[in-house]
mmCIF file as Biopython writes it, N, C-alpha, C and O atoms, coordinates in Angstrom:
data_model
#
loop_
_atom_site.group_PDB
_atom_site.id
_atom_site.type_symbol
_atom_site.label_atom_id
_atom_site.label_alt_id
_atom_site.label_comp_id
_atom_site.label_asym_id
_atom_site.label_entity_id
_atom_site.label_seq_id
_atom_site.pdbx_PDB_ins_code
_atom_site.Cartn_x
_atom_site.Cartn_y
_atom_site.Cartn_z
_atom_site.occupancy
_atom_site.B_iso_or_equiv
_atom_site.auth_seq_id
_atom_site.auth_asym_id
_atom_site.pdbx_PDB_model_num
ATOM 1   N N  . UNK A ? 1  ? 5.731   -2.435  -5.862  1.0 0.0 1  A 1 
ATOM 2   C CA . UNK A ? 1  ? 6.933   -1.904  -6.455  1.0 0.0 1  A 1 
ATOM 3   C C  . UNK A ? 1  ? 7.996   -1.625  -5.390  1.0 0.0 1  A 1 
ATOM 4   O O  . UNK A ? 1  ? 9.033   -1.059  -5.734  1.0 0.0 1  A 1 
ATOM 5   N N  . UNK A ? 2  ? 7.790   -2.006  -4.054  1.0 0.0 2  A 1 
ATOM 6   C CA . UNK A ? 2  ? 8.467   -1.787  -2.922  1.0 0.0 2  A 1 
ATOM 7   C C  . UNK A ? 2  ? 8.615   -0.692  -2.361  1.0 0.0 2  A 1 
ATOM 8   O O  . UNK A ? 2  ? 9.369   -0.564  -1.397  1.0 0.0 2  A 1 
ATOM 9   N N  . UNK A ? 3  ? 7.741   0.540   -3.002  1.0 0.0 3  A 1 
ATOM 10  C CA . UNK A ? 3  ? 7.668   1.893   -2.071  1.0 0.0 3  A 1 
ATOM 11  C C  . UNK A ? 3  ? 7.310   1.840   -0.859  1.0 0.0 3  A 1 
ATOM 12  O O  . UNK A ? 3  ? 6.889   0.738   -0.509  1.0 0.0 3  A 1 
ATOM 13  N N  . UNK A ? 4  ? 7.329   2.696   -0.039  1.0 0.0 4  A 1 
ATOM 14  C CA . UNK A ? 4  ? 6.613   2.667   1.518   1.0 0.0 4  A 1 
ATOM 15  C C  . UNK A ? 4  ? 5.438   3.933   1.415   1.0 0.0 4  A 1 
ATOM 16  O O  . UNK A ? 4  ? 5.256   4.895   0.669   1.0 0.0 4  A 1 
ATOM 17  N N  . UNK A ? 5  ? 4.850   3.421   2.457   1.0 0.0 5  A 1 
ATOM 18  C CA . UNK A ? 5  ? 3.366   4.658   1.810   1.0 0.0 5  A 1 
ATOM 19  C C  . UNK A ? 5  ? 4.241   6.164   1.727   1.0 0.0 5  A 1 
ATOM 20  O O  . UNK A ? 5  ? 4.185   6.950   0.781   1.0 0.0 5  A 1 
ATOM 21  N N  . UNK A ? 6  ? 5.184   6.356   3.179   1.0 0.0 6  A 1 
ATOM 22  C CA . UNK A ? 6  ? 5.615   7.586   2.376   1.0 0.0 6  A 1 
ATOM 23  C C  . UNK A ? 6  ? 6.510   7.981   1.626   1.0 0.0 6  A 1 
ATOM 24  O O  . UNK A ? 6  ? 7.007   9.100   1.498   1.0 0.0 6  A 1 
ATOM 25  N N  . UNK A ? 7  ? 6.764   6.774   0.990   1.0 0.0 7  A 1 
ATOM 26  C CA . UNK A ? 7  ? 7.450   7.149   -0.078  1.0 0.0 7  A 1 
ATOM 27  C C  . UNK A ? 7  ? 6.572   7.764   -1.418  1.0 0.0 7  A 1 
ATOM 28  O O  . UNK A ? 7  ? 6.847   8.800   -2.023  1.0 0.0 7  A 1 
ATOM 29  N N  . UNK A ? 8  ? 5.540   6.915   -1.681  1.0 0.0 8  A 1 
ATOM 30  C CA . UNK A ? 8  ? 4.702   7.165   -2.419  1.0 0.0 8  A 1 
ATOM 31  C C  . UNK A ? 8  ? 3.803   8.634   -2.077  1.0 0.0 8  A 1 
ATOM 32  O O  . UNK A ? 8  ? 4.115   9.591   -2.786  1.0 0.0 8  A 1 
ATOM 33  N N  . UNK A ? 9  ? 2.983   8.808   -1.295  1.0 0.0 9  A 1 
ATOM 34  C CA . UNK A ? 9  ? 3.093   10.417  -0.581  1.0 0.0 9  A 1 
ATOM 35  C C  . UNK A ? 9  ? 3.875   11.375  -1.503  1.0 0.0 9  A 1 
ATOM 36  O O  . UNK A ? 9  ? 3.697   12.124  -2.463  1.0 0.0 9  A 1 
ATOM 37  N N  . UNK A ? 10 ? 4.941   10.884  -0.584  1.0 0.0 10 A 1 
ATOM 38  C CA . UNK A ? 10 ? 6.235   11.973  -1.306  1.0 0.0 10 A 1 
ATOM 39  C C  . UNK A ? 10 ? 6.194   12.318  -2.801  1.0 0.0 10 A 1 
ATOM 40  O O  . UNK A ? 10 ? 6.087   13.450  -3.272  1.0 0.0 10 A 1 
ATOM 41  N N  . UNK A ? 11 ? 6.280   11.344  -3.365  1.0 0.0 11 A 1 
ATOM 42  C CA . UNK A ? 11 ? 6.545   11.142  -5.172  1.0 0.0 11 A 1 
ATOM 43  C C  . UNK A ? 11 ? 5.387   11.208  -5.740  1.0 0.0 11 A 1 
ATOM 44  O O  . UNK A ? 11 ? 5.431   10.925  -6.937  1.0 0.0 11 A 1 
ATOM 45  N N  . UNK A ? 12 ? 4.080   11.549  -5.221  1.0 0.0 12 A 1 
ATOM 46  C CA . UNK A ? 12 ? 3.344   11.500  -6.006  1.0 0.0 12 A 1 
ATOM 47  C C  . UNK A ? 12 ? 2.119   12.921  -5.359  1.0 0.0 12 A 1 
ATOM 48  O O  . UNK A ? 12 ? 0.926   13.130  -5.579  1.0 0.0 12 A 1 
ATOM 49  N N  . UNK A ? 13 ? 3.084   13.587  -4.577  1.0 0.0 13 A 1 
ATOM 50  C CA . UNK A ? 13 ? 2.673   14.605  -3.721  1.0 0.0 13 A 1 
ATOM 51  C C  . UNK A ? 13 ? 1.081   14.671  -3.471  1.0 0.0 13 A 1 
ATOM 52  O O  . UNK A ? 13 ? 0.417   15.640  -3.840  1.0 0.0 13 A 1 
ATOM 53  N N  . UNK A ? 14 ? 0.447   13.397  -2.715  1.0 0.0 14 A 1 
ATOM 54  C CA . UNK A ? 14 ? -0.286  12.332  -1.806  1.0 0.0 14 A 1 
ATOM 55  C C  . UNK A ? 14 ? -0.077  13.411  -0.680  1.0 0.0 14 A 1 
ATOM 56  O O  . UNK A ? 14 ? 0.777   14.296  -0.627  1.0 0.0 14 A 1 
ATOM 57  N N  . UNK A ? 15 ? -1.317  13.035  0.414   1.0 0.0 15 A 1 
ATOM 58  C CA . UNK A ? 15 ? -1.293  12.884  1.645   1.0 0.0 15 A 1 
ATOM 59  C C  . UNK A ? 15 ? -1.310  11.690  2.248   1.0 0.0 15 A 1 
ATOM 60  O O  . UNK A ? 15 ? -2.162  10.913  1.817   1.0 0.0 15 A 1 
ATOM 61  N N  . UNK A ? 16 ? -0.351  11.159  3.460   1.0 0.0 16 A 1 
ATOM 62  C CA . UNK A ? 16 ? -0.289  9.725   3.712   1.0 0.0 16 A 1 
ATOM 63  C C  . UNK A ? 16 ? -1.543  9.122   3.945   1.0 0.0 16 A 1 
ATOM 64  O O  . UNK A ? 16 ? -1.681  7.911   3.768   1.0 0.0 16 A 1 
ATOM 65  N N  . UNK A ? 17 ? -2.469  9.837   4.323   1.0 0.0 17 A 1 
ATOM 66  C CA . UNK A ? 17 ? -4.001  9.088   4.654   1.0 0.0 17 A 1 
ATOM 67  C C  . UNK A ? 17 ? -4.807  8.719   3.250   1.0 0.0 17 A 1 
ATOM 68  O O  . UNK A ? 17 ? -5.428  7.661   3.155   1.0 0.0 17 A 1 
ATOM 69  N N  . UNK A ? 18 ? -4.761  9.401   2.486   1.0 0.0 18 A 1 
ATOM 70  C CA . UNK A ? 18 ? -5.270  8.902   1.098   1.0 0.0 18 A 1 
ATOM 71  C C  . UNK A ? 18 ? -4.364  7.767   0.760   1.0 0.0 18 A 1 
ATOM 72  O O  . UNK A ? 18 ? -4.915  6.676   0.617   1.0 0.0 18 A 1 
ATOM 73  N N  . UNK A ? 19 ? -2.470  7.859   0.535   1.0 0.0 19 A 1 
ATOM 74  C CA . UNK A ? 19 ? -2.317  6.663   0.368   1.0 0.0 19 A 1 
ATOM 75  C C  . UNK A ? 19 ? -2.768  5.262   1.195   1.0 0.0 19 A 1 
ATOM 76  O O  . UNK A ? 19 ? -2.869  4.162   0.650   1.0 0.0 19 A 1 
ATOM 77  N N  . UNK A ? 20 ? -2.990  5.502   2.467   1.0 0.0 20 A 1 
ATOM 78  C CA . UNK A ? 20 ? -3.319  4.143   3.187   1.0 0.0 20 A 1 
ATOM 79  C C  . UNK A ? 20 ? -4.975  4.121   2.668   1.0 0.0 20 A 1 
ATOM 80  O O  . UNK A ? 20 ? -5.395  2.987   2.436   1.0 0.0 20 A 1 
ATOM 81  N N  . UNK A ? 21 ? -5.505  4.733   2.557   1.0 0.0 21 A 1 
ATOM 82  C CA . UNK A ? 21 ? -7.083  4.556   2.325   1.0 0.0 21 A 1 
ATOM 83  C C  . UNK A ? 21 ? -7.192  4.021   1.072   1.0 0.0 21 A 1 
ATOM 84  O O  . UNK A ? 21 ? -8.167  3.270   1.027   1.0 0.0 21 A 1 
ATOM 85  N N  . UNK A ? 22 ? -6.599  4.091   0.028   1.0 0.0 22 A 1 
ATOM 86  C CA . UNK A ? 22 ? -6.243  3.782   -1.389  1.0 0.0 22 A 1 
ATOM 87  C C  . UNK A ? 22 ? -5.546  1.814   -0.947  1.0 0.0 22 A 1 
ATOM 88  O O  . UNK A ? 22 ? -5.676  0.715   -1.487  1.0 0.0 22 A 1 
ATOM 89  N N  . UNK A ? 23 ? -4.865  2.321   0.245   1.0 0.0 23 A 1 
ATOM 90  C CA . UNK A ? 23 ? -3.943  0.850   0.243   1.0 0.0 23 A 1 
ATOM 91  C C  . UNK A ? 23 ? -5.180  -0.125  1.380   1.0 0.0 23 A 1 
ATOM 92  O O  . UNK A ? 23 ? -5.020  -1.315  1.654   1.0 0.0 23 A 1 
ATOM 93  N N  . UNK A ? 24 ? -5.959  0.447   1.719   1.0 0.0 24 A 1 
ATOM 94  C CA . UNK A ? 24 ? -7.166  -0.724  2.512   1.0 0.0 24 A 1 
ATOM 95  C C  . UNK A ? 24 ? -8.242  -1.023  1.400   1.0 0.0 24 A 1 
ATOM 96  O O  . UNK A ? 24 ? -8.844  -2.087  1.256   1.0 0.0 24 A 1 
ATOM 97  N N  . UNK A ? 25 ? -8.365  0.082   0.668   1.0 0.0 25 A 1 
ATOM 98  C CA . UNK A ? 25 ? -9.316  -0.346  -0.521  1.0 0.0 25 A 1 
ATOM 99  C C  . UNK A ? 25 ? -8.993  -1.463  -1.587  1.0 0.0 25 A 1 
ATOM 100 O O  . UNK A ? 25 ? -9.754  -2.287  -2.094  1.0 0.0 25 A 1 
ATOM 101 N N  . UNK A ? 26 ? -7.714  -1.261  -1.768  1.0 0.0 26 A 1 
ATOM 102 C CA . UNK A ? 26 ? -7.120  -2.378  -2.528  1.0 0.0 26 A 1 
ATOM 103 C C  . UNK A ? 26 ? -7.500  -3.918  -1.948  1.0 0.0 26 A 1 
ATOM 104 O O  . UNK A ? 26 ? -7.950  -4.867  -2.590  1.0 0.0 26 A 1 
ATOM 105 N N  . UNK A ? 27 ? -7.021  -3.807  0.100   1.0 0.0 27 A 1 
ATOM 106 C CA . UNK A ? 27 ? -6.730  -5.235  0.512   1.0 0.0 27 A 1 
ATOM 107 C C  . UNK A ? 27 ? -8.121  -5.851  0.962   1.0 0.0 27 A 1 
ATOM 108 O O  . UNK A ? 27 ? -8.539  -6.943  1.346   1.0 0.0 27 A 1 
ATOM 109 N N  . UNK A ? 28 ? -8.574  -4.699  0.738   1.0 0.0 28 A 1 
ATOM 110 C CA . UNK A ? 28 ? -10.323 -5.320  0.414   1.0 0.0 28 A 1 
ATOM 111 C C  . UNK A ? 28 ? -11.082 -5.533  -0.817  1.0 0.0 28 A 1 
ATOM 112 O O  . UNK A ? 28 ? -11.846 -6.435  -1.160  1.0 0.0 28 A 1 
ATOM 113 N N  . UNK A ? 29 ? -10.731 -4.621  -1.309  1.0 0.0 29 A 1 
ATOM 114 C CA . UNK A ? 29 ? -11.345 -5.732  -2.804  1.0 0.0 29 A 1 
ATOM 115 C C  . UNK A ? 29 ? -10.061 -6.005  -3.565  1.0 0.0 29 A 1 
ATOM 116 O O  . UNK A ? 29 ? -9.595  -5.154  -4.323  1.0 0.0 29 A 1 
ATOM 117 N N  . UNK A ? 30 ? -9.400  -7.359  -3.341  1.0 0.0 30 A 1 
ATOM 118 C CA . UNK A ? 30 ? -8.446  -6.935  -4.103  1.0 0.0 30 A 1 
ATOM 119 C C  . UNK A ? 30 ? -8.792  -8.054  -4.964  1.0 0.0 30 A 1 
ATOM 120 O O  . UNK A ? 30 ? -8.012  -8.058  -5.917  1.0 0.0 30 A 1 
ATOM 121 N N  . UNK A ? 31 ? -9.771  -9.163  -5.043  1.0 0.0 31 A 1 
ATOM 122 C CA . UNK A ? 31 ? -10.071 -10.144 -5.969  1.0 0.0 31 A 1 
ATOM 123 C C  . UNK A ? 31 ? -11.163 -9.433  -7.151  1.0 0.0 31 A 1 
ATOM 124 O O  . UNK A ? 31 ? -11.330 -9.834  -8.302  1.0 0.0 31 A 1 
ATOM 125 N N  . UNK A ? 32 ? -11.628 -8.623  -6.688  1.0 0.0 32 A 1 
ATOM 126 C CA . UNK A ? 32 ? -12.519 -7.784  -7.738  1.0 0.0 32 A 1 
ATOM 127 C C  . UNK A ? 32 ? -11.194 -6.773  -8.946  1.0 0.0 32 A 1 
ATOM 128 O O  . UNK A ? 32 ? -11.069 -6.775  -10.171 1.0 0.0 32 A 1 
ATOM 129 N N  . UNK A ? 33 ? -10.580 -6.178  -8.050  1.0 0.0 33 A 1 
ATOM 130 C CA . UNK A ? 33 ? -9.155  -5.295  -8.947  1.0 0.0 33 A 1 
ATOM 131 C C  . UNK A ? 33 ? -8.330  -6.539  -9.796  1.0 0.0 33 A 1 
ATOM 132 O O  . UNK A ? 33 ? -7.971  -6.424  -10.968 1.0 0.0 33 A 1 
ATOM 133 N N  . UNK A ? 34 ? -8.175  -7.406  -9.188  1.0 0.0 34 A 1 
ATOM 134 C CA . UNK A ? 34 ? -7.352  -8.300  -9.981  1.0 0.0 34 A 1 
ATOM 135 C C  . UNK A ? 34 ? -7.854  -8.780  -10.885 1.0 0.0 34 A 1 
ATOM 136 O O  . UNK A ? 34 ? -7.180  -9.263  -11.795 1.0 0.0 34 A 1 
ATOM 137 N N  . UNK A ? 35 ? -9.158  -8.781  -10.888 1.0 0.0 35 A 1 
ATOM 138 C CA . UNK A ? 35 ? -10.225 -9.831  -12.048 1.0 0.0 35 A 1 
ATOM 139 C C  . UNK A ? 35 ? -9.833  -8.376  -13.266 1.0 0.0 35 A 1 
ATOM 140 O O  . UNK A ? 35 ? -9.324  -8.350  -14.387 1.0 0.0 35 A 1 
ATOM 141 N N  . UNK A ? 36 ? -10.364 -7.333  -12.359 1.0 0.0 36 A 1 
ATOM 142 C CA . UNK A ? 36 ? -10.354 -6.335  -13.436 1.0 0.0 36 A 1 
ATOM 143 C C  . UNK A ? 36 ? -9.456  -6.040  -14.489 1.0 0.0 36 A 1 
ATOM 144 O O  . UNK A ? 36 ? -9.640  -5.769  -15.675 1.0 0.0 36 A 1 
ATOM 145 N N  . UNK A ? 37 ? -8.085  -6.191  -13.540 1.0 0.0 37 A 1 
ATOM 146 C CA . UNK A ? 37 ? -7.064  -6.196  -14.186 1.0 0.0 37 A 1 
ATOM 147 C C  . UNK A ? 37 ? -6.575  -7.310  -15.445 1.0 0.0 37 A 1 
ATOM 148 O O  . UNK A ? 37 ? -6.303  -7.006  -16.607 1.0 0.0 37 A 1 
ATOM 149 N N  . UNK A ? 38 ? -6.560  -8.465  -14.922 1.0 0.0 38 A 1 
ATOM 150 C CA . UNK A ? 38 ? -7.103  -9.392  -16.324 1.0 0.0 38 A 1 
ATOM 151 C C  . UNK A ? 38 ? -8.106  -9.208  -17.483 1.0 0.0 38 A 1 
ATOM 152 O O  . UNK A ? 38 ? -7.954  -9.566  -18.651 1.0 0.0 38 A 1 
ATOM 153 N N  . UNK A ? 39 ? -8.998  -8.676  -17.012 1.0 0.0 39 A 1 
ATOM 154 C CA . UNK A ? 39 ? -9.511  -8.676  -17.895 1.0 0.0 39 A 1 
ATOM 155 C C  . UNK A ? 39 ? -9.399  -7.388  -19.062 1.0 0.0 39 A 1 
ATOM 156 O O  . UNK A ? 39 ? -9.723  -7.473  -20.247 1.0 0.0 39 A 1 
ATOM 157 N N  . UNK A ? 40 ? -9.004  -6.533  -18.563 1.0 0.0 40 A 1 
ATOM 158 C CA . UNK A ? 40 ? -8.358  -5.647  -19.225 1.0 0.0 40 A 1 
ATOM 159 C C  . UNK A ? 40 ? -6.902  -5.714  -20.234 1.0 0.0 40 A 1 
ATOM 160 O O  . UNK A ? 40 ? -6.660  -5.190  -21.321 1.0 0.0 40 A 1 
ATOM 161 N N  . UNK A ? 41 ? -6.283  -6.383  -19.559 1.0 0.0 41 A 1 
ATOM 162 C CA . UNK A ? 41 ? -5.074  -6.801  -19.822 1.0 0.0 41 A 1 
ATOM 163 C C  . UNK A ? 41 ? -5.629  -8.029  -21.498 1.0 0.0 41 A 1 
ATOM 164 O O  . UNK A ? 41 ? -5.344  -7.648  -22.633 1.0 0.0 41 A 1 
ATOM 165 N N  . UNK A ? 42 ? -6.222  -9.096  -21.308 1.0 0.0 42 A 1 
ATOM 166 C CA . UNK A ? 42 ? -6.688  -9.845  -22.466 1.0 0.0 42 A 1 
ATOM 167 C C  . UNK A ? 42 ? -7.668  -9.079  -23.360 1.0 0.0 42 A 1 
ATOM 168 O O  . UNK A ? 42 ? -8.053  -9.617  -24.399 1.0 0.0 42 A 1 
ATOM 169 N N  . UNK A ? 43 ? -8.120  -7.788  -23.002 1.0 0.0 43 A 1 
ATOM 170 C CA . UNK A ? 43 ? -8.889  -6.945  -24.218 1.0 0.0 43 A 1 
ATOM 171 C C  . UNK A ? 43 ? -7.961  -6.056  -25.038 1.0 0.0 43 A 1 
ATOM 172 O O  . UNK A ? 43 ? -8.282  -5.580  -26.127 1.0 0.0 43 A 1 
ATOM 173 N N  . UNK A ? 44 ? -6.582  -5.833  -24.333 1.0 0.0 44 A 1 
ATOM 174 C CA . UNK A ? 44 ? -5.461  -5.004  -24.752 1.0 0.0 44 A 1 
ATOM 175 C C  . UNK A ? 44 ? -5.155  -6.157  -25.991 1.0 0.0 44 A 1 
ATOM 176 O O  . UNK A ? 44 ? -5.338  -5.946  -27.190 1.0 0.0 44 A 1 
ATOM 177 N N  . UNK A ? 45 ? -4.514  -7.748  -25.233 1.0 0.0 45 A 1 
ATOM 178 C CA . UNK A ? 45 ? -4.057  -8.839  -26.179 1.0 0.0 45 A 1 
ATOM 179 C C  . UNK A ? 45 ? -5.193  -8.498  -27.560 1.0 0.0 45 A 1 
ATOM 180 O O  . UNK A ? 45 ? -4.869  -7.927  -28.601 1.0 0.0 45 A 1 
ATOM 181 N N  . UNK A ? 46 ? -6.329  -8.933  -27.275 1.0 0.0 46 A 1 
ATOM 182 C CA . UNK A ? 46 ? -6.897  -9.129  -28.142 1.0 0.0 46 A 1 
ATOM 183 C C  . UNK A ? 46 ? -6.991  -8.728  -29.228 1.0 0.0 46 A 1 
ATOM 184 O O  . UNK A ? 46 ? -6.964  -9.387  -30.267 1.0 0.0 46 A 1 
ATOM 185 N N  . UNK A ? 47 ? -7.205  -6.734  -28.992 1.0 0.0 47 A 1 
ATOM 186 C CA . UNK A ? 47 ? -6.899  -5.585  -29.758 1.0 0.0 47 A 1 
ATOM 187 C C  . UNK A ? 47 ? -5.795  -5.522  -30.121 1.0 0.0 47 A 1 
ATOM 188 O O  . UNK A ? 47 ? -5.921  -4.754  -31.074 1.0 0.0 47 A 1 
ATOM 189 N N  . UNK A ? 48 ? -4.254  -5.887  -30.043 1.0 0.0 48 A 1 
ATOM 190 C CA . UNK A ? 48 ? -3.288  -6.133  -30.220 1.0 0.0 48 A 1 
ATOM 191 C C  . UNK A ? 48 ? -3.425  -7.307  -31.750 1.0 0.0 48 A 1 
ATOM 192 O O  . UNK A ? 48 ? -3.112  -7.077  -32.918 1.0 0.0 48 A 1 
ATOM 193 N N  . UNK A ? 49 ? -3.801  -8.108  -31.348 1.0 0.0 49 A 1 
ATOM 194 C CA . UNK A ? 49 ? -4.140  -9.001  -32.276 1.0 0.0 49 A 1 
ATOM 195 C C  . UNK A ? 49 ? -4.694  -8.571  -34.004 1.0 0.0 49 A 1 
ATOM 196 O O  . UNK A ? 49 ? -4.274  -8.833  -35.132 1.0 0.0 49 A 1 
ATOM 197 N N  . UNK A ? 50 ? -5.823  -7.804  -33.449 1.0 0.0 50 A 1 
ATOM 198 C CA . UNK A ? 50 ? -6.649  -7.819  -34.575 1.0 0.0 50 A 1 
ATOM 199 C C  . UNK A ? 50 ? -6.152  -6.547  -35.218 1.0 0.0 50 A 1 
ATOM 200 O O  . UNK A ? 50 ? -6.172  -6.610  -36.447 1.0 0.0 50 A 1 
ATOM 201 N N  . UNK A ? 51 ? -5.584  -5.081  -34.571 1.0 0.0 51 A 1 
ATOM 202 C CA . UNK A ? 51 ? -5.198  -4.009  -35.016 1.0 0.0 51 A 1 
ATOM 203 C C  . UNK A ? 51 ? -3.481  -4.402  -35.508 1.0 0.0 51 A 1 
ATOM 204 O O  . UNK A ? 51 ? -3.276  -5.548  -35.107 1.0 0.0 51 A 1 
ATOM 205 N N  . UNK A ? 52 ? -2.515  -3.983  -36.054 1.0 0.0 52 A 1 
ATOM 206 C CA . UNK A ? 52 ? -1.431  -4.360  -36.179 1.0 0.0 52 A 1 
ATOM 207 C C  . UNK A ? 52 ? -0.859  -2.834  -35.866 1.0 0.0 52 A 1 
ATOM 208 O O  . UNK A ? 52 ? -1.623  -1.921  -36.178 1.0 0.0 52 A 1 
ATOM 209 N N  . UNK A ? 53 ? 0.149   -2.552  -35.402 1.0 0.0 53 A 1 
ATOM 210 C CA . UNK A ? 53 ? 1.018   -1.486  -35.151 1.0 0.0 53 A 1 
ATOM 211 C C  . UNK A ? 53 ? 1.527   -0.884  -35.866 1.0 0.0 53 A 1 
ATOM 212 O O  . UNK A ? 53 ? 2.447   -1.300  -36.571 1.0 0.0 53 A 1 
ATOM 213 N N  . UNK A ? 54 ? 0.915   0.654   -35.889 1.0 0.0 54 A 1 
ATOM 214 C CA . UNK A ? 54 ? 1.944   1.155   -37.356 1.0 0.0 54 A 1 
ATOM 215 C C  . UNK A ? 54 ? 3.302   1.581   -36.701 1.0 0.0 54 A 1 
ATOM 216 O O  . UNK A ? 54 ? 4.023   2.430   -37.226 1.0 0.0 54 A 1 
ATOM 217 N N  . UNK A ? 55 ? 3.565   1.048   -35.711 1.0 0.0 55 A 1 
ATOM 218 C CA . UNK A ? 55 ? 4.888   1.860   -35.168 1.0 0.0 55 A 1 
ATOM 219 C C  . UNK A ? 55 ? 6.284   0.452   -35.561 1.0 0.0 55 A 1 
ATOM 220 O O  . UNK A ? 55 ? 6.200   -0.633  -34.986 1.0 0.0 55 A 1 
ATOM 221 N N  . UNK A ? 56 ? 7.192   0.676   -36.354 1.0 0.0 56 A 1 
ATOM 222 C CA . UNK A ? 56 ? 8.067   -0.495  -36.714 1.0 0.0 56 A 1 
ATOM 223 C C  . UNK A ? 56 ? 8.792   -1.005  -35.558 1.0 0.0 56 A 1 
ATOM 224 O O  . UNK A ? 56 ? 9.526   -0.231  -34.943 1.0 0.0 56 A 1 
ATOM 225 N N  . UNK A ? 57 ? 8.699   -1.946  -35.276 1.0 0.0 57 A 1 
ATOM 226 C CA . UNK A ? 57 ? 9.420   -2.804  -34.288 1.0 0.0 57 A 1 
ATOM 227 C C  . UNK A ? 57 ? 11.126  -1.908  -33.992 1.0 0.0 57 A 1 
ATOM 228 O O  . UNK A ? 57 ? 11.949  -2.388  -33.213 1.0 0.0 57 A 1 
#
């Protein structure tokens, strides 16, 4: 989203070492998070699908 770690820190009142420890965990698994993320993302579609929205467009 183009924050800088301390930006994020800041805004999310973080200590900068958790954000970088959060940001090495990512660049190490980040093919496992991304799978995750798909796949989450197509169970949302799916449920989307089959439930219909009572909220009107």
């Amino acid at each position: 989203m183009g924050l800088s770690a301390d930006e994020i820190a800041t805004e999310h009142e973080l200590e900068l070492s958790d954000v970088y420890a959060a940001l090495t965990y990512y660049h190490d698994h980040r093919a496992e998070i991304n799978e995750s993320i798909r796949t989450d993302e197509a169970f949302i579609k799916n449920l989307q699908k089959q439930i219909p929205s009572k909220i009107k467009k």
